[in-house]
Kinemage of the C-alpha trace (Angstrom):
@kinemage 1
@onewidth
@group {chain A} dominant
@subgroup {mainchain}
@vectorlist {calphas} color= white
{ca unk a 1} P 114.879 28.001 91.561
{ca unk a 2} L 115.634 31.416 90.629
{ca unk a 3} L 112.337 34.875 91.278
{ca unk a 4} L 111.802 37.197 89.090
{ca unk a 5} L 112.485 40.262 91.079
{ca unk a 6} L 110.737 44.004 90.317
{ca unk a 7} L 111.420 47.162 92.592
{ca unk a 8} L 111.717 50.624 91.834
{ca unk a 9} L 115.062 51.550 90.439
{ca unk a 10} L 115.363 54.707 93.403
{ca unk a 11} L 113.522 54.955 96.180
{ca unk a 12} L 113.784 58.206 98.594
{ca unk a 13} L 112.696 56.830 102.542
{ca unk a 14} L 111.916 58.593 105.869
{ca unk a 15} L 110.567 62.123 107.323
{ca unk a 16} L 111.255 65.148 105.070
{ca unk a 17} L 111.717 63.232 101.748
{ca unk a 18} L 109.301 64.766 99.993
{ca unk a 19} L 111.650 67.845 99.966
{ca unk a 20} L 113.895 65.644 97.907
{ca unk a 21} L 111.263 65.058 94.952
{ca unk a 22} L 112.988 67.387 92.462
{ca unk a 23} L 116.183 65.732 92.482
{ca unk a 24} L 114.776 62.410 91.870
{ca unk a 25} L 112.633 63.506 88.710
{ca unk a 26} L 116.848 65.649 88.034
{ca unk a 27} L 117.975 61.893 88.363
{ca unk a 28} L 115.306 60.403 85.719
{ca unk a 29} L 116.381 63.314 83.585
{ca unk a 30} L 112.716 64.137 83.305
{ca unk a 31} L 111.931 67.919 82.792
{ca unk a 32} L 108.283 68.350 82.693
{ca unk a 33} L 106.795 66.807 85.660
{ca unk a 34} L 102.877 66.390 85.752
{ca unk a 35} L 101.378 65.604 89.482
{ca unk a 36} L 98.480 63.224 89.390
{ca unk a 37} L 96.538 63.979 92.333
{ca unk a 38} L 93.218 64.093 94.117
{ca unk a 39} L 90.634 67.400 94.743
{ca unk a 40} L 91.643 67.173 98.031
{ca unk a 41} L 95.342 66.838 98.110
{ca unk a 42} L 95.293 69.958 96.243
{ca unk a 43} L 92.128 72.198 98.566
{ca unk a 44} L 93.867 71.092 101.602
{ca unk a 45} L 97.112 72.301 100.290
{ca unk a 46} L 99.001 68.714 100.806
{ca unk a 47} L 100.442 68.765 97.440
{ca unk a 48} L 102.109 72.073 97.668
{ca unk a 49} L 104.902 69.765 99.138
{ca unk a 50} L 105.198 68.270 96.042
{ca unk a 51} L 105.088 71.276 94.166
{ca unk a 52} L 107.327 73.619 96.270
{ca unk a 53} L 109.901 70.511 95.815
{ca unk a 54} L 109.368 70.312 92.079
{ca unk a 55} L 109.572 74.163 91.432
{ca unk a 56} L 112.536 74.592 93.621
{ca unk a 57} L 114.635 72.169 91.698
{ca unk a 58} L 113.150 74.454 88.397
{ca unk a 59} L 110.460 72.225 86.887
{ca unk a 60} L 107.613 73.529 84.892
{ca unk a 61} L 105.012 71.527 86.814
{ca unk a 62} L 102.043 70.940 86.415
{ca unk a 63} L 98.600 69.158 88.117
{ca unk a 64} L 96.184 66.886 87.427
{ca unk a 65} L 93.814 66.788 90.649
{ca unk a 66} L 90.744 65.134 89.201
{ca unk a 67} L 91.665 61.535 90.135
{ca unk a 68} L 88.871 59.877 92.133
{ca unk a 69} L 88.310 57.077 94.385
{ca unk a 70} L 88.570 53.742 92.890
{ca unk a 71} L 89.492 54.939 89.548
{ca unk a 72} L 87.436 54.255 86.534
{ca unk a 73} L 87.970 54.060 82.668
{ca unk a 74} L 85.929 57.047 82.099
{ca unk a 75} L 88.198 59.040 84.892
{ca unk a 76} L 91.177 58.418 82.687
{ca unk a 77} L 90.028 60.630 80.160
{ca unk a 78} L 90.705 63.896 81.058
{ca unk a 79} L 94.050 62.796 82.997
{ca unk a 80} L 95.623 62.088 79.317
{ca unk a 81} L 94.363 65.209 78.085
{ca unk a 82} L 96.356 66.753 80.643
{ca unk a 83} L 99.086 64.379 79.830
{ca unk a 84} L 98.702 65.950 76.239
{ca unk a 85} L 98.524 69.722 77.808
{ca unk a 86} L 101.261 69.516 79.448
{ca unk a 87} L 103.693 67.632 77.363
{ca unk a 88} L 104.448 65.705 80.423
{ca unk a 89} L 107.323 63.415 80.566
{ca unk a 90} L 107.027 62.127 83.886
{ca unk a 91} L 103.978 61.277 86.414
{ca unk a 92} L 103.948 62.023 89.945
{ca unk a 93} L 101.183 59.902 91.639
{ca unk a 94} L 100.572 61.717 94.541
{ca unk a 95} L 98.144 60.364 96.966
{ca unk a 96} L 96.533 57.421 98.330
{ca unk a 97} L 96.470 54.131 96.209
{ca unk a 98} L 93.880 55.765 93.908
{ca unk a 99} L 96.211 58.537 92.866
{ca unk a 100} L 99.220 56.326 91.982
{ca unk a 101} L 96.929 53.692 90.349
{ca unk a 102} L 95.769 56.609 88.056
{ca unk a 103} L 99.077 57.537 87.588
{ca unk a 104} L 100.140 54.190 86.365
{ca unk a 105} L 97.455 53.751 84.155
{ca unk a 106} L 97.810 57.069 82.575
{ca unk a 107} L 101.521 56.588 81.805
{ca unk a 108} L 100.793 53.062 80.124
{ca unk a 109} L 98.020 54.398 78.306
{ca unk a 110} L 99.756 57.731 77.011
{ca unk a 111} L 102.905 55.089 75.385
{ca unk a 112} L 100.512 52.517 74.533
{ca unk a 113} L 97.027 53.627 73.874
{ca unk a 114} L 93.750 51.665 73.890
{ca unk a 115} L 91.052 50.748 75.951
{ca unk a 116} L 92.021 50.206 79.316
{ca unk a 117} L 90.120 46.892 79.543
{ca unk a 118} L 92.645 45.353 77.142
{ca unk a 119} L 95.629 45.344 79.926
{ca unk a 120} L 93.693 43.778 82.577
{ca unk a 121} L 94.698 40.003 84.055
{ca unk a 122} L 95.550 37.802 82.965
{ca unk a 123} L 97.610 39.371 80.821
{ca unk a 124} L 101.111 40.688 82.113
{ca unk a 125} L 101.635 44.660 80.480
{ca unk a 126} L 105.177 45.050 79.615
{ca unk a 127} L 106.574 47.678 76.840
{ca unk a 128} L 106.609 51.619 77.101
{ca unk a 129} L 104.922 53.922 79.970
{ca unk a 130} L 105.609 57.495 80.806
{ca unk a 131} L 107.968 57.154 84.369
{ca unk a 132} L 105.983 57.165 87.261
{ca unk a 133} L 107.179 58.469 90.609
{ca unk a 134} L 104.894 57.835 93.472
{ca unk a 135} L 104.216 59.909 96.381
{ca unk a 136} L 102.184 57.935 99.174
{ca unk a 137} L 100.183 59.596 101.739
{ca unk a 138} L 98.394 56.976 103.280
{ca unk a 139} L 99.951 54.413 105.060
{ca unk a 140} L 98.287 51.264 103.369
{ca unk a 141} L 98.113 50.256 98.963
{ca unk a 142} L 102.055 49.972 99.165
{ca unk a 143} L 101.241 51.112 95.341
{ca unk a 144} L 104.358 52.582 95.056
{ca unk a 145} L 106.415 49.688 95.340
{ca unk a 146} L 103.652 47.509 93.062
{ca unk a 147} L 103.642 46.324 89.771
{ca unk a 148} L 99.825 46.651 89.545
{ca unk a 149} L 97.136 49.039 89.096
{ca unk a 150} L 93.429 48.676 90.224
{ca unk a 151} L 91.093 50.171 87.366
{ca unk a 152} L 87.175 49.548 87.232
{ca unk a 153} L 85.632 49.027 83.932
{ca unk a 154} L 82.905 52.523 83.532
{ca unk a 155} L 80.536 50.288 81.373
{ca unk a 156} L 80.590 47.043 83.259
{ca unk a 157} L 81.436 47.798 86.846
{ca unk a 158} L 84.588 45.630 86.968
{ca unk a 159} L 86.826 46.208 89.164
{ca unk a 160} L 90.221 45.222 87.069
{ca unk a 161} L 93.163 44.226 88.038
{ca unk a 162} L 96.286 45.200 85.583
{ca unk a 163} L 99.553 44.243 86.083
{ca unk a 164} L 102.821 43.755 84.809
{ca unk a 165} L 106.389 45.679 85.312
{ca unk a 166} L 104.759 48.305 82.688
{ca unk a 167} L 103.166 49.869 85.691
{ca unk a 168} L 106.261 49.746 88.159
{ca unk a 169} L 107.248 53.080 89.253
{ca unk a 170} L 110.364 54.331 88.524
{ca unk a 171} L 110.616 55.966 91.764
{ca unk a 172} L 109.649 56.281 95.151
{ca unk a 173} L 109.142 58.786 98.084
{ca unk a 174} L 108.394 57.504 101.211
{ca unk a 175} L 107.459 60.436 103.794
{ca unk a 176} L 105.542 59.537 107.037
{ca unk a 177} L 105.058 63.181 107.571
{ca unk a 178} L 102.700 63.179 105.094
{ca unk a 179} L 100.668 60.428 106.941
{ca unk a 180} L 100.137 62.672 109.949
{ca unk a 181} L 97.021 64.491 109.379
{ca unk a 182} L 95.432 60.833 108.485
{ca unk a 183} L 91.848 60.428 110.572
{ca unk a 184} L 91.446 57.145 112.538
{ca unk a 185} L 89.275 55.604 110.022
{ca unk a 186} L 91.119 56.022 107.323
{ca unk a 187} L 94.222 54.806 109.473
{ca unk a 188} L 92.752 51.827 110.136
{ca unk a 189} L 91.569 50.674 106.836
{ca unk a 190} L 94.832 51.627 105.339
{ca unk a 191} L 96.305 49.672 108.057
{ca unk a 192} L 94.427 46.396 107.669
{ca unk a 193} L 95.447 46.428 103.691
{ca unk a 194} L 98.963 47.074 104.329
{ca unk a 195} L 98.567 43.655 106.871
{ca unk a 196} L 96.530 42.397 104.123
{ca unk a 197} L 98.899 42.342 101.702
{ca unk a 198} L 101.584 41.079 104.041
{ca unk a 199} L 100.201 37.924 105.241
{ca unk a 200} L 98.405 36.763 101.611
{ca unk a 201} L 102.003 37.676 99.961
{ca unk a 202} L 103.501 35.378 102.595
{ca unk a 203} L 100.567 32.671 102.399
{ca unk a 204} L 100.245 32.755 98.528
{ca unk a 205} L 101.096 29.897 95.954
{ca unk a 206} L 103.796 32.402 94.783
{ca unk a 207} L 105.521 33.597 97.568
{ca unk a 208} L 109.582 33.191 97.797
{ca unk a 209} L 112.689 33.837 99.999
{ca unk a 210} L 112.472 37.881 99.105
{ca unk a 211} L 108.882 38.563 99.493
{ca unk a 212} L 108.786 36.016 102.786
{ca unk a 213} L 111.524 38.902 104.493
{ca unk a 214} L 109.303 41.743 103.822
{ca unk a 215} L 106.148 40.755 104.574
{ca unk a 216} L 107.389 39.057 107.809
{ca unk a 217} L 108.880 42.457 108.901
{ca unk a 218} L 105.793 44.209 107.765
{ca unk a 219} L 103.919 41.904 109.745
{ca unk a 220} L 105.570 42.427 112.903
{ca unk a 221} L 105.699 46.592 112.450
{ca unk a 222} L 101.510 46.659 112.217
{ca unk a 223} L 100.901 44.197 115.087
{ca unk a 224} L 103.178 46.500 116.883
{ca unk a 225} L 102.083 50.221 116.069
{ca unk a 226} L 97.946 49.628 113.484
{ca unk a 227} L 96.035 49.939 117.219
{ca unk a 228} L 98.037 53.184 118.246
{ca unk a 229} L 97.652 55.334 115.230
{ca unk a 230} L 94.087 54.332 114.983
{ca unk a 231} L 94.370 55.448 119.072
{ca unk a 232} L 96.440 58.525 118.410
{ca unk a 233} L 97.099 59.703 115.225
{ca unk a 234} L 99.783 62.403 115.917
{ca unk a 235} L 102.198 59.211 117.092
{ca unk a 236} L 105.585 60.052 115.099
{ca unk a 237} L 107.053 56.837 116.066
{ca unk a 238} L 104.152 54.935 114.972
{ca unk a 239} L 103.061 56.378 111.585
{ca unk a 240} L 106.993 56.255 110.612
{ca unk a 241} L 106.593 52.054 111.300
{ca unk a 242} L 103.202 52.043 109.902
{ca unk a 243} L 104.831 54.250 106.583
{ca unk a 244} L 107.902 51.730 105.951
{ca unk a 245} L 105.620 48.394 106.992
{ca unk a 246} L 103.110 49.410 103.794
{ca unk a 247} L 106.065 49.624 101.779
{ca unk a 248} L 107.700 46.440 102.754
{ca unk a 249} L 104.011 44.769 102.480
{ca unk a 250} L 103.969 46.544 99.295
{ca unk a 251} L 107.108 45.164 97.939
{ca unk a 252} L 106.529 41.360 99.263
{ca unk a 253} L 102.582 41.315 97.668
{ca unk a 254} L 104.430 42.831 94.306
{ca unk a 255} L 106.969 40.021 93.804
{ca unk a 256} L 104.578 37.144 95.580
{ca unk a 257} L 101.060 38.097 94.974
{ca unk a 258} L 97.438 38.693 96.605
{ca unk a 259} L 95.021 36.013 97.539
{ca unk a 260} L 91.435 35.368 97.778
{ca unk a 261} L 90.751 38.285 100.475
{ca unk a 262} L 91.710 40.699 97.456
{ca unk a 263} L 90.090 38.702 95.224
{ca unk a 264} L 86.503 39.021 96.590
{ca unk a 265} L 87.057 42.702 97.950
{ca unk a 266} L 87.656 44.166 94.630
{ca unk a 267} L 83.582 43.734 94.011
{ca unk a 268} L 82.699 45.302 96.981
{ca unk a 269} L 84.593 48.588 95.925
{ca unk a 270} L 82.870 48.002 92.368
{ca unk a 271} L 79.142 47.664 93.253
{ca unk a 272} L 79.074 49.297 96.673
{ca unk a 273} L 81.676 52.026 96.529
{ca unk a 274} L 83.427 50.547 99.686
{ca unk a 275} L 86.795 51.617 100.366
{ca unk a 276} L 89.471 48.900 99.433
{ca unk a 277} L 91.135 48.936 102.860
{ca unk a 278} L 87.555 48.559 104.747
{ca unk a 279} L 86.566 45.860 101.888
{ca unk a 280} L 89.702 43.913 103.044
{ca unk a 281} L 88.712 44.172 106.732
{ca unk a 282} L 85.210 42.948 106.391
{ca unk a 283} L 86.685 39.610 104.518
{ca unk a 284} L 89.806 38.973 106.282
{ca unk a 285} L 88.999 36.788 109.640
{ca unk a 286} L 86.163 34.774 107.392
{ca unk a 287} L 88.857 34.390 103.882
{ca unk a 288} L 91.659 33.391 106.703
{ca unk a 289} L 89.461 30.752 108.428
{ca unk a 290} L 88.161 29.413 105.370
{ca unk a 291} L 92.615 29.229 103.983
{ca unk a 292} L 94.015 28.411 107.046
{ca unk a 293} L 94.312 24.546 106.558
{ca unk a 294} L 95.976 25.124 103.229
{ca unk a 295} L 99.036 26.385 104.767
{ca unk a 296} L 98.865 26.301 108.500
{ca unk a 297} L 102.404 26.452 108.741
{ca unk a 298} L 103.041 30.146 106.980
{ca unk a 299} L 99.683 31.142 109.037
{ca unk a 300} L 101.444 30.403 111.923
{ca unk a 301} L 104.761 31.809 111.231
{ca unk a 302} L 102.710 35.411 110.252
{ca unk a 303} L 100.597 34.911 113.996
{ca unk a 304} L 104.194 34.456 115.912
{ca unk a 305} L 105.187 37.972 113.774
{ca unk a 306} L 101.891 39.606 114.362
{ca unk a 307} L 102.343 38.841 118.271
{ca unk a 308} L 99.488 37.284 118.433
{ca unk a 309} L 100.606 33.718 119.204
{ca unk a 310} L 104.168 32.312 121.319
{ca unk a 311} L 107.046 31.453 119.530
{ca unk a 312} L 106.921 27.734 121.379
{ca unk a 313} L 103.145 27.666 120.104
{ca unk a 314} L 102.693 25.041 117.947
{ca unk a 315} L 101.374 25.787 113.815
{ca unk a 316} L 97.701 24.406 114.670
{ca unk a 317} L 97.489 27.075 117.941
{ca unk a 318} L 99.444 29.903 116.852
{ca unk a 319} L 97.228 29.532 112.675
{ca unk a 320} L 93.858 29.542 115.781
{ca unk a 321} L 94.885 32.317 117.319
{ca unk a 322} L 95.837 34.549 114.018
{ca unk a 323} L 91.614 33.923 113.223
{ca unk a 324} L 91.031 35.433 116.607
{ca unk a 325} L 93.611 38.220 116.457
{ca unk a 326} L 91.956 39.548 113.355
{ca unk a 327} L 88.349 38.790 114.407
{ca unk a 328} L 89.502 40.747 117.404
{ca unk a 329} L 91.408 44.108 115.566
{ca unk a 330} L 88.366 44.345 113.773
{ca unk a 331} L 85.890 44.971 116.872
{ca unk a 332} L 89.307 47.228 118.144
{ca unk a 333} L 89.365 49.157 115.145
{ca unk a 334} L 85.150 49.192 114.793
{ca unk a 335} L 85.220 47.538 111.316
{ca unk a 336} L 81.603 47.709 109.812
{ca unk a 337} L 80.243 44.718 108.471
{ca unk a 338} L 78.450 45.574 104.997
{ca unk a 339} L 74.885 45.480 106.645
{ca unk a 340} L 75.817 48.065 109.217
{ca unk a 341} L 77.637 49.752 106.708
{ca unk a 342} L 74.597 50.375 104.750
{ca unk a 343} L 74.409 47.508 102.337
{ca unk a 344} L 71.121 46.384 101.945
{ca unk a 345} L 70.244 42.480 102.333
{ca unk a 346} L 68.720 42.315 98.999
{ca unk a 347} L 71.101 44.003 96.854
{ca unk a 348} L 74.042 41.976 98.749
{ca unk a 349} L 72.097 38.642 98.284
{ca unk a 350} L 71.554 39.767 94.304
{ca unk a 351} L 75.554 40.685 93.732
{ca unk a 352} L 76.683 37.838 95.510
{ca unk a 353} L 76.442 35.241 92.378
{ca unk a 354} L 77.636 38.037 90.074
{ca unk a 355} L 80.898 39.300 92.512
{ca unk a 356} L 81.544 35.409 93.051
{ca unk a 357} L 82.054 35.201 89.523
{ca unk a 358} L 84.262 38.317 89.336
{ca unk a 359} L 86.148 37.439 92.219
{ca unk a 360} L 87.415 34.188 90.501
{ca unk a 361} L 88.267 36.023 87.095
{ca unk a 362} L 90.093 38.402 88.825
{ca unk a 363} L 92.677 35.478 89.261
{ca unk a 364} L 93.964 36.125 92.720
{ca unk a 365} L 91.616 33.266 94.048
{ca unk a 366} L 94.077 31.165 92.269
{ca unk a 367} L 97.191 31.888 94.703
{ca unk a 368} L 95.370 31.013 97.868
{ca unk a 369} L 96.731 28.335 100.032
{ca unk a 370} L 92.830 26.713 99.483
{ca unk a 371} L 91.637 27.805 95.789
{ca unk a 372} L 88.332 28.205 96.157
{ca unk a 373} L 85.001 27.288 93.829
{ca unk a 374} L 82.062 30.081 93.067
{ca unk a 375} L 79.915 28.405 95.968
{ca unk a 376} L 82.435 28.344 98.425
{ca unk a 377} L 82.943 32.279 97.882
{ca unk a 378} L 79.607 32.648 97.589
{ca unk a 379} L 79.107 31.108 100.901
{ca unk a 380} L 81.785 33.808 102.258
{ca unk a 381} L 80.097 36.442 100.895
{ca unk a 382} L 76.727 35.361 102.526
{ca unk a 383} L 79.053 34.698 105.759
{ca unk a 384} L 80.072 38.164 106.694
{ca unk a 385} L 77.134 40.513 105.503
{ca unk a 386} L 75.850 40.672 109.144
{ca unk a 387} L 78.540 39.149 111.135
């Protein structure tokens, strides 16, 4: 049976690379760089990496810096104006997930116009985009290895998922130095969606012989290094393994998919502005409880690579003790649950019909090892507010 296959066509990998960013947009043959970025990549003077590297090499670049969190429809506005302004024939998405996603978006929607709503799943966005070269500086979305970008709906709150190889990037720089100056919280909710997207690319309906390799070895690099850079941030060794592991996750979830723990945590980020990362951690140990039956076997090959079960363990011990490892990261990395986050009971108990319903047309649901039914999400939902 033969995979359909999608990476970027050059990647750039390890400490320093970011110096290297104007000779991959040389290599693309691009001239007039635009960098998609966030307000405060560019106070904090982070993207001056970027832009030293693109102005060195003799670009007229440009930025865009008014990229939020969890981009919206109505955010894209003024980031194709700029695409306009600037004449820009290549995107740098530099940033966290949010960045790149915009980036994405914006060089789709600058080729192919519309509403934004119109390339969300199910539908698979091929055709033009501006070239899209992403920058990560968080250790977590893998976004710059995906072909997907996460886009909520500005009139109905929907969180949408878009994919396709429209919104591939071209290229990639990988640079753990820029991970350094993460804080702990953020390190740990990036963390927990780079292991997210690890184990539900090696558990889902989809996965194959090429994702299986990369999410395995992604697996094994955050069991081995998500507690210390949540412990000590200025770890080389560990944010470099943490850096390559979200791009390996990134890669495997890209060419296998998500599952249900993406599925439901993309209407927590809609109605209750919670960061994707800590969404995924609140829904992990309950979604992988609720799947493990489906596919006890792949649960326990990704406990044996997490190091959190034996290798002579057999599947029904080593899938047990994968529950408990993530029940216990959580308490080791203090993962809220939504009540002590802030939620409040009523508004959680009034979303939870309406985010069951968007969790399921989001279609990752579907590539679960169990697919669930709206109860049996709702149920989840009600499951983890408080516990």
């Amino acid at each position: 049976m033969a995979f359909h296959i999608a990476l970027p066509r050059l990647m750039k990998v390890g400490g320093g690379a970011i110096k290297e960013l104007g000779d991959v947009v040389a290599e693309l043959g691009a001239r007039r760089p635009l960098v998609v970025t966030d307000p405060f990549m560019q106070k904090s003077g982070t993207v001056d990496a970027a832009l030293d590297a693109l102005r060195a090499a003799g670009f007229d670049a440009a930025v865009f810096s008014e990229t939020v969190p969890d981009p919206t429809t109505d955010s894209l506005i003024a980031g194709l104006e700029a695409v306009r302004e600037h004449d820009a024939d290549v995107l740098i998405g530099f940033g966290g997930g949010s960045s790149i996603d915009t980036a994405k978006a914006l060089g789709l929607l600058s080729k192919q116009g519309g509403p934004m709503r119109q390339y969300k799943a199910p539908r698979r966005n091929t055709g033009p985009s501006l070239p899209v070269v992403a920058v990560p500086t968080t250790a977590g979305s893998g976004s710059e290895a995906t072909q997907f970008s996460i886009i909520s709906d500005s009139e109905t709150n929907e969180k949408m998922l878009c994919a396709g190889p429209a919104f591939l990037p071209v290229a990639a720089v990988v640079d753990y130095e820029l991970t350094l100056s993460m804080p702990a919280r953020l390190s740990a909710d990036t963390g927990v969606d780079a292991l997210t997207h690890a184990i539900e690319a090696y558990v889902s309906r989809k996965a194959n012989p090429f994702s299986d390799g990369f999410a395995l070895a992604a697996i094994t690099a955050i069991g081995q290094n998500l507690r210390e850079v949540y412990k000590d941030g200025a770890n080389r060794e560990a944010r470099e393994a943490m850096m390559l592991a979200a791009t390996q996750a990134g890669i495997a979830f890209s060419n296998s998919s998500v599952a249900l723990v993406h599925g439901m945590s993309r209407p927590l980020g809609a109605h209750f502005h919670i960061a994707h990362g800590l969404a995924n951690a609140m829904l992990f140990p309950a979604v992988t409880e609720f799947s493990v039956a489906g596919a006890e076997a792949r649960y326990a090959d990704c406990a044996r690579a997490l190091g959190a079960a034996r290798p002579d363990d057999d599947d029904g011990a080593a899938s047990r003790a994968l529950v408990a490892e993530l029940h216990a990261l959580n308490r080791d990395l203090n993962v809220p649950t939504p009540e002590s986050y802030g939620v409040s009971s009523d508004d959680w108990s009034r979303l939870i019909p309406l985010m069951a319903e968007q969790a399921l047309a989001s279609g990752s649901p579907a590539n679960n090892p169990i697919v669930p039914d709206a109860t049996e999400i709702a149920a989840i939902y009600t499951r983890i507010y408080s516990s």
